[in-house]
N, C-alpha and C positions, 0 to 999 in steps of 0.2 A: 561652215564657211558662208554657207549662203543666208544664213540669218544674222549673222555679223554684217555682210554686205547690204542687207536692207535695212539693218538698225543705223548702219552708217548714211545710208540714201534719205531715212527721215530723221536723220539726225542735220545733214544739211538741207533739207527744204526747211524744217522750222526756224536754223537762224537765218536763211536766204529770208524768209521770213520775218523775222522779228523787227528789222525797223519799221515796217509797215503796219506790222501788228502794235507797237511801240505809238504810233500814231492816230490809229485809232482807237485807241484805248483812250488816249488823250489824258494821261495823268500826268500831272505835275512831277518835277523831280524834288525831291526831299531837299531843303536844306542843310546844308552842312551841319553835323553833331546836332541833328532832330532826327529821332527813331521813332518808328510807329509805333503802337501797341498793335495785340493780338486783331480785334478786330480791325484796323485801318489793311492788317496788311491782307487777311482774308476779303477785305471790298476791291483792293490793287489787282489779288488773285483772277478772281471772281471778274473782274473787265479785262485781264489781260485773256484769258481762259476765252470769251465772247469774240473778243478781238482777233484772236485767232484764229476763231472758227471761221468766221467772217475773212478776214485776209484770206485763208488757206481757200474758201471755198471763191470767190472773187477770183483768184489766179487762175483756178482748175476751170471756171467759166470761161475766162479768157484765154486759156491754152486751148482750148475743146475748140473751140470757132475759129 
């Protein structure tokens, strides 16, 4: 029960998360009926993955103070 309960706790920080992370990543949104290939979507990955690190650790700075 209790590791349910904290899959569910980082389960919402990362989308409390994600518009921030979403913004710093800074990627375009896809045009309608335009798909990426393999590698576009692993570079998308790849900056949102940074981005998050980034957001997550930016908030835990500014909760701590």
């Amino acid at each position: 029960m209790a590791e349910q309960s904290e899959q569910q706790r980082r389960y919402k920080e990362f989308m409390d998360l994600m518009p921030l992370t979403l913004n710093l990543a800074g990627l375009p949104v896809s045009e309608p009926g335009k798909y990426y290939n393999q590698e576009q979507i692993e570079t998308r990955l790849f900056a949102i993955r940074h981005a998050y690190k980034a957001s997550r650790g930016l908030v835990r700075e500014l909760v701590a103070k």
